[in-house]
Wavefront OBJ file of the C-alpha trace (Angstrom):
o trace
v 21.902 -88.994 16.083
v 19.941 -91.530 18.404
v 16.240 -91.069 19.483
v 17.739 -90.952 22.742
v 20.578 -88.474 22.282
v 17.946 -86.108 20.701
v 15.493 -86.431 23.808
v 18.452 -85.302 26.384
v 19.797 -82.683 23.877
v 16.319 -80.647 23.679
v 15.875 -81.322 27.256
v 18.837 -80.048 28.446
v 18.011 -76.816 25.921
v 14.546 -76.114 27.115
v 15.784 -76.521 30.944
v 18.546 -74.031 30.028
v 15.956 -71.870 28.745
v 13.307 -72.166 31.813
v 16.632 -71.465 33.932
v 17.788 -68.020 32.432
v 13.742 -67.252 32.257
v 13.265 -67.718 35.701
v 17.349 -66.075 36.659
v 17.027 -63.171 34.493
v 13.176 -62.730 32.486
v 12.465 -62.967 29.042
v 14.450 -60.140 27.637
v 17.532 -62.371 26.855
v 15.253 -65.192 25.571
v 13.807 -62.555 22.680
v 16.654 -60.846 22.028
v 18.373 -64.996 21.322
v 14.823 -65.671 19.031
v 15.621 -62.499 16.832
v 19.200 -63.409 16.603
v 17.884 -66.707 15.602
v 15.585 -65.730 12.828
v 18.183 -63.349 11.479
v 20.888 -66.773 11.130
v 17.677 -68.447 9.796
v 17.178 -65.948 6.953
v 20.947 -66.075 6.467
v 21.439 -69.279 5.833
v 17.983 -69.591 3.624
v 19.779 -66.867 1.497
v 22.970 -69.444 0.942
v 20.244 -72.290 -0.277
l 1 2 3 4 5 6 7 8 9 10 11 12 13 14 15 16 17 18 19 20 21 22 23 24 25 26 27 28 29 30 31 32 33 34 35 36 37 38 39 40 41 42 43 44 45 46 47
C-alpha cells in the first residue's frame, strides 16, 4: 500500500466516523471500539 492510498483510506475512515458522530452521537462509535477490542483480543489469542 502507497503513502498516498493510506492518507485517503484513514481519511475517508475518520470522516465516516465524524459523520455518524455528528448523525447519530457517540453511542454507535463505543459500542464499534468494544467490538473492536474484543476482535483485537481474538486475534492476539490465534498469535
Amino acid at each position: 500500500m502507497t503513502t498516498p492510498i493510506a492518507i485517503v483510506l484513514a481519511t475517508a475512515v475518520i470522516v465516516a466516523l465524524g459523520v455518524d458522530t455528528m448523525m447519530y452521537g457517540n453511542q454507535h462509535l463505543i459500542f464499534l471500539v468494544k467490538k473492536f477490542v474484543d476482535l483485537i483480543e481474538w486475534v492476539a489469542f490465534w498469535r
